[in-house]
Each structure stands twice: as C-alpha cells, then as structure tokens.
NUVOTOR-81998 format. One line per field, with one value per residue (C-alpha): residue in three letters; x, y, z. Coordinates in nm, 4 decimals. Layout:
type	(ala,...)
x	(X,...)
y	(Y,...)
z	(Z,...)
// end
This chain:
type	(unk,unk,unk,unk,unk,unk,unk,unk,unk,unk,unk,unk,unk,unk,unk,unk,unk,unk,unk,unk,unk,unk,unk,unk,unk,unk,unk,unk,unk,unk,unk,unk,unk,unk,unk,unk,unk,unk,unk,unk,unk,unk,unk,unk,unk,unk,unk,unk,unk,unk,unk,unk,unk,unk,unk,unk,unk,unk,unk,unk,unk,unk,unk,unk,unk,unk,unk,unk,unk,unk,unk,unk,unk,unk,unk,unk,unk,unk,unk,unk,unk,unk,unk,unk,unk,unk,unk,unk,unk,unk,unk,unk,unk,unk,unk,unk,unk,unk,unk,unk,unk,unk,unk,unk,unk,unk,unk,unk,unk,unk,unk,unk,unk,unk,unk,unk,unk,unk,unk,unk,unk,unk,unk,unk,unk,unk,unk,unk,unk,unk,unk,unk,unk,unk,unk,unk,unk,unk,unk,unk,unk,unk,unk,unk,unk,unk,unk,unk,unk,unk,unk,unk,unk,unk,unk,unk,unk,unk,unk,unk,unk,unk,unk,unk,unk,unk,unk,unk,unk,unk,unk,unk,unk,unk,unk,unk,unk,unk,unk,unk,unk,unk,unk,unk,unk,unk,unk,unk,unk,unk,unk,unk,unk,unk,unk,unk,unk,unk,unk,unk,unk,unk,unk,unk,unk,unk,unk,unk,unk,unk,unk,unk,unk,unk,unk,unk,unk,unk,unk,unk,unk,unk,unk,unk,unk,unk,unk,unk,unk,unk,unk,unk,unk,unk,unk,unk,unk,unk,unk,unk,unk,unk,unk,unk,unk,unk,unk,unk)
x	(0.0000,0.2785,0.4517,0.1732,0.1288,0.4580,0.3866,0.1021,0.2787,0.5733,0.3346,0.1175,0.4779,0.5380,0.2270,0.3032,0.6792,0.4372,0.2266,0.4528,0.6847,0.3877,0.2885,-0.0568,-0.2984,-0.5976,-0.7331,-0.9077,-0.7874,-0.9353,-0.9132,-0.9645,-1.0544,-1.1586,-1.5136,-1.3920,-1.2297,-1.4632,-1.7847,-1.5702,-1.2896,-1.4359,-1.6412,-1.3487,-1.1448,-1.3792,-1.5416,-1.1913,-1.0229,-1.2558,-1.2579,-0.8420,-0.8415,-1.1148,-0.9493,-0.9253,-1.1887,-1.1997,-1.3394,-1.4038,-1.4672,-1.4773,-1.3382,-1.1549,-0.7621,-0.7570,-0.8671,-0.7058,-0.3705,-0.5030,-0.6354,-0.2936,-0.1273,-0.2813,-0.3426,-0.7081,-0.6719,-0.4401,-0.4233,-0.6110,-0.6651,-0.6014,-0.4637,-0.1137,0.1739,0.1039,0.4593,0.3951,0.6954,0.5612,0.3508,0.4536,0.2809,0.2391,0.0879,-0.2102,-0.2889,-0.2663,-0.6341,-0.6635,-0.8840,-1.1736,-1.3592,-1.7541,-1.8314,-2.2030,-2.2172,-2.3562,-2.0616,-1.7257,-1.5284,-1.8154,-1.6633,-1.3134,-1.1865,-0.9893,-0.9104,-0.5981,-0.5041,-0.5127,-0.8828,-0.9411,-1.1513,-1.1721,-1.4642,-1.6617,-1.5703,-1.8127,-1.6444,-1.7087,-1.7105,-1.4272,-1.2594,-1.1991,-0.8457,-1.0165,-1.1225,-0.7764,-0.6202,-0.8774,-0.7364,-0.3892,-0.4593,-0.6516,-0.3245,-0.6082,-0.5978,-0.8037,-0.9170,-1.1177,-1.4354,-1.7518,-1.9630,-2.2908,-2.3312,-2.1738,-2.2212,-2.1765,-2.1861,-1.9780,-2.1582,-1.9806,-2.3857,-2.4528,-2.1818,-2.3198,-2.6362,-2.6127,-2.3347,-2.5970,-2.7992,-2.6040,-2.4026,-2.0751,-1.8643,-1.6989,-1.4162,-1.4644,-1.2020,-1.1872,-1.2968,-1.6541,-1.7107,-1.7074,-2.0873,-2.2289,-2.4755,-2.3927,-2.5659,-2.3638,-2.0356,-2.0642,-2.0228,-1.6580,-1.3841,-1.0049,-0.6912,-0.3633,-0.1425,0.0523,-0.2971,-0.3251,-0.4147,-0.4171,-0.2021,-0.4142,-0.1892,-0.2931,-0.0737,0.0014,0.2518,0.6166,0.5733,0.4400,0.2399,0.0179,0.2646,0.1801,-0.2293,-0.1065,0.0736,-0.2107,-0.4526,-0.1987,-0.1345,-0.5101,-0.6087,-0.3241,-0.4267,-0.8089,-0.7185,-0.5134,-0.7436,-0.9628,-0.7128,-0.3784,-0.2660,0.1030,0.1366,0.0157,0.1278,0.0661,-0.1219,-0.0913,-0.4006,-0.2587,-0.4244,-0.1049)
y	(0.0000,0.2431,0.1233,0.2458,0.5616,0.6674,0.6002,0.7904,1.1000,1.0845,1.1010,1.4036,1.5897,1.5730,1.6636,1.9861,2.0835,2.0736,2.3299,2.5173,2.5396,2.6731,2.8931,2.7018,2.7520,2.5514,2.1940,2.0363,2.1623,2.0375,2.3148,2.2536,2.4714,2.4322,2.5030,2.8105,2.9535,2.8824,3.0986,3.4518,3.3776,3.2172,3.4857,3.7285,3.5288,3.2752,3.5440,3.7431,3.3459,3.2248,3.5349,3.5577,3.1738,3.0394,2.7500,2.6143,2.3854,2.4330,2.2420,2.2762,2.0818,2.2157,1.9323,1.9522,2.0020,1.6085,1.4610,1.7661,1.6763,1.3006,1.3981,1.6059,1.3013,1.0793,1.3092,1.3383,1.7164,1.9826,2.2057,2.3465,2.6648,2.6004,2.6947,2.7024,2.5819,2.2534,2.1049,1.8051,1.7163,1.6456,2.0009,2.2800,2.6540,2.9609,3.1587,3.4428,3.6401,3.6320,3.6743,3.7818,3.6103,3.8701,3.8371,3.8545,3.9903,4.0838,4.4231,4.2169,3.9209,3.9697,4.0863,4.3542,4.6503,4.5872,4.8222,4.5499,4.1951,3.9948,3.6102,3.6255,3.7468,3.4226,3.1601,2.8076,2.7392,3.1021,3.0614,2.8786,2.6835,2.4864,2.1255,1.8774,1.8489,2.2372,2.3634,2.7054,2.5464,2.4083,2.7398,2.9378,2.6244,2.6875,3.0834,3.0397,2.7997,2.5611,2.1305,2.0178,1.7448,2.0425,1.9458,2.1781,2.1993,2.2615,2.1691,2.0257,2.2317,2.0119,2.3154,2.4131,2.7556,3.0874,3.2344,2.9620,3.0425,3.4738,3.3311,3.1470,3.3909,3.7106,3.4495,3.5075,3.1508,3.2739,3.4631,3.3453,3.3991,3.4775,3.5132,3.8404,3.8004,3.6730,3.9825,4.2028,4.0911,4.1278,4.3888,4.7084,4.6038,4.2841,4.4477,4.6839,4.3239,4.2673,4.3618,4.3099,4.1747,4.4320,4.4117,4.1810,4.0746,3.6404,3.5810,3.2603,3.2217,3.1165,2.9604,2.7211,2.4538,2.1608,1.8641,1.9889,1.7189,2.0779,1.9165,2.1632,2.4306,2.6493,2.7173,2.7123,3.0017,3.1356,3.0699,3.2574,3.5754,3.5720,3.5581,3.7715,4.0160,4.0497,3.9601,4.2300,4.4838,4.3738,4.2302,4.3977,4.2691,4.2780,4.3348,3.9526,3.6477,3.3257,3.0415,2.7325,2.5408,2.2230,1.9804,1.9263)
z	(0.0000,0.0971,-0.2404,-0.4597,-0.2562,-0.3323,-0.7194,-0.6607,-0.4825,-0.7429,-1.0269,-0.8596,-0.7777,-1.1738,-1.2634,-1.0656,-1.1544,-1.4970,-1.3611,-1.2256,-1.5057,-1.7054,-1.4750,-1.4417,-1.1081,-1.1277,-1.0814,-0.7589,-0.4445,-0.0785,0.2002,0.5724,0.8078,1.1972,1.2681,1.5354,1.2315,0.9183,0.9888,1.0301,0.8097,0.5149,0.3920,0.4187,0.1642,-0.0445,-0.3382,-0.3806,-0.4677,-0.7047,-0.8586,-0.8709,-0.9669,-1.1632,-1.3009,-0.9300,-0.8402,-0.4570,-0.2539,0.1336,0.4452,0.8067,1.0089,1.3925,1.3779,1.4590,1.1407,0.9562,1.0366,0.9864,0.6444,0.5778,0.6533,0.4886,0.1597,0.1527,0.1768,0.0282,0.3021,0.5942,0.8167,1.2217,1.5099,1.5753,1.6732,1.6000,1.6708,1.4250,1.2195,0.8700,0.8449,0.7304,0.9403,0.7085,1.0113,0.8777,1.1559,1.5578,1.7059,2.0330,2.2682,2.3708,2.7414,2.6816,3.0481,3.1361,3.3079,3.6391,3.6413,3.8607,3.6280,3.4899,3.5992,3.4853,3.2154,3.0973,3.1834,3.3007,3.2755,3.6173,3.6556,3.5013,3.7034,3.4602,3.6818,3.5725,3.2145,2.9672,2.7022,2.3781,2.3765,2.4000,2.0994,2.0166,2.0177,2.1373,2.4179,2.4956,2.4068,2.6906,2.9167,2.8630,2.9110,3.2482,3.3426,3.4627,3.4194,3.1131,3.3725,3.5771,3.6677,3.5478,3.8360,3.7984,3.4839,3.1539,2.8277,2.5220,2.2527,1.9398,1.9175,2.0658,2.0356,2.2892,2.5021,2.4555,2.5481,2.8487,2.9877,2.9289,3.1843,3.4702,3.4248,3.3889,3.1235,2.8392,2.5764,2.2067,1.9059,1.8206,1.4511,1.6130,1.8105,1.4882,1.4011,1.7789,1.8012,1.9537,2.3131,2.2990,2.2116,2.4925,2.7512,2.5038,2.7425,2.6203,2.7768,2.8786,2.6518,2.5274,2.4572,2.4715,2.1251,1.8594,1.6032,1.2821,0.9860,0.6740,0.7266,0.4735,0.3947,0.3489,0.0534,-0.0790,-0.3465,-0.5300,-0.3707,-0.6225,-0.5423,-0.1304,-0.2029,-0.3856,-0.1052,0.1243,-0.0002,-0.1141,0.2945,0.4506,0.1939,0.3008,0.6305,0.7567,0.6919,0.9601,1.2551,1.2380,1.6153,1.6778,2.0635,2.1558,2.3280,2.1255,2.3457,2.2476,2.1119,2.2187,2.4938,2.7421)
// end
C-alpha cells in the first residue's frame, strides 16, 4: 500500500513541476478549516479566490484540527486553516494572523466593571467553554493555566456555538471567551459586555498549514497571499502572546 502511494505521490509531484513550469494555477484543491475559524474567516477570503483563480476547483470541508492533520497526513486534503503551533513534524505553518482572545463579560458578572481583563482574573470554573474536541477550548485552558481534567460543576455544556456560550453567559451563568474576529458581528448592546486583555494581549495564532511534501505548492501560495491580503485589513494585532491550542 505504501509502495503504490509513493507512485502515486511521485506522479502528482510531476504533474506539478508541470504546472509550475507553465505557470498554471488551477485543478481540484481540498481546504480545511476548523469550525472556530470557518464561519468569520471564510467569507473574508472565499469570493476574492474564485474570482483571482477560476481555473481552481476548490473544494471545502470544516473538520476539527484532529482529522485535519489526519487527512494532511494521509493526503485526503491539500491544506487546511487552524490553530497554531502545531509542533507536528511532517507540516509545514504559514501563520495568517494572531487573534486575540476577547472576554464577553455581562455588566452584572465579577469581572463587569473591569476596564480590561488579566489572565489572572481568570476563574476556569466562571468561564463557559465549547465542547471537547476544540483547540479554542484548549487554548482558553492553557490561558486560564487551569488542568483540562477540571471538573464543570454545575453543569456540563456540550456546545460548538460561541452564540450559545453569549447566550447562556448574558444568563447570569458565567462569562466566556470569544475570538476576536466573532465579536465584529455582535450587536452594539452585545459588544458593549466585550472587554479586552492588557497588553501583550493572549491571542491565537491562525496559519494554513500543509505537507512539506508541498504538493500543489503552487495554489497554497495562492490561497496565502489571497487571505493575509483580506485579512489584515480587519485584525492587524502585533502586541500579543501566542497560546498554544494544544491539549497538554
């Protein structure tokens, strides 16, 4: 099986030197991109590609960094959008942008008087997270300096949805963390509960990572300079502190 992988690999790295000598973008290309990421960032980048690069079939699946790097690994995607640094020897990070990590603080919590927040105001206990399996989560872990084997008290939340998290902490049942590209759609009554973090703000590092086999090299770079072009309009953070999205 390996054998006739390689043959396969060898024969897709020719077909790109190919390409590349011709100066030819285009053909399929599978994207990943984590589901904390996909919903802001998507949108940002998607119409100004497809529009740069019609001959490039693209196609796009929202998957957790897990089976992304599984999927990288394996070949069944291209590339993918996540959270970084991985620390994983056979990917290569182009980071995008650093995101800082924004406190969503109801005017009546703890914290709700606080011009602006600290890692130490953090309490794991009083912060409502997304479900297992989200490197934001583990990121907002690694920022409060908490276990991941904490124990959620009253109640377990089993959610993927940051408007779940808004929803229930505007409830009185805690506060809650948001990336800072999700806070630009809040309405302006919401926005007024977004407190930031002193400087050097805790923020993730977002890259589109991919094998350093570097097949279809050519349409990665593409997909690159096509983001960090629309992206750094709207998030131009440079005073940050990376946390780490893994689960230690």
């Amino acid at each position: 099986v390996s054998q006739a992988k390689n043959i396969v690999n060898e024969a897709n790295r020719i077909k790109d030197i190919v390409d590349q000598e011709k100066g030819f973008i285009g053909g399929e290309y599978t994207l990943g991109i984590i589901p904390t990421i996909m919903p802001t960032l998507l949108p940002m980048f998607l119409r100004t590609f497809i529009k740069r690069y019609p001959k490039v079939n693209l196609i796009i699946k929202e998957q957790n960094t897990e089976n992304l790097i599984r999927n990288l690994q394996d070949g069944h995607i291209d590339a993918a959008i996540a959270a970084t640094p991985l620390e994983i020897e056979f990917i290569k990070e182009r980071p995008l942008y650093y995101e800082p990590f924004v406190g969503y603080v109801p005017q009546n919590h703890r914290l709700g008087q606080l011009s602006e927040l600290t890692p130490a105001d953090m309490d794991i206990t009083d912060v409502l997270l997304l479900r297992d399996g989200h490197c934001f989560r583990d990121g907002v872990i690694n920022l409060c300096n908490a276990s991941k084997e904490y124990s959620e008290e009253h109640f377990q939340l089993q959610s993927g949805s940051f408007e779940t998290l808004i929803n229930l902490s505007n409830e009185g049942l805690g506060m809650t963390l948001l990336p800072f590209l999700n806070t630009l759609e809040l309405d302006e009554k919401k926005k007024q509960n977004l407190k930031f973090f002193k400087k050097p703000s805790p923020a993730r590092e977002v890259s589109l990572i991919h094998h350093k086999s570097e097949l279809k090299i050519q349409i990665t770079e593409a997909l690159h300079d096509v983001i960090a072009g629309v992206v750094r309009g709207a998030i131009a953070f440079q005073d940050v502190k990376i946390i780490s999205p893994l689960n230690k």
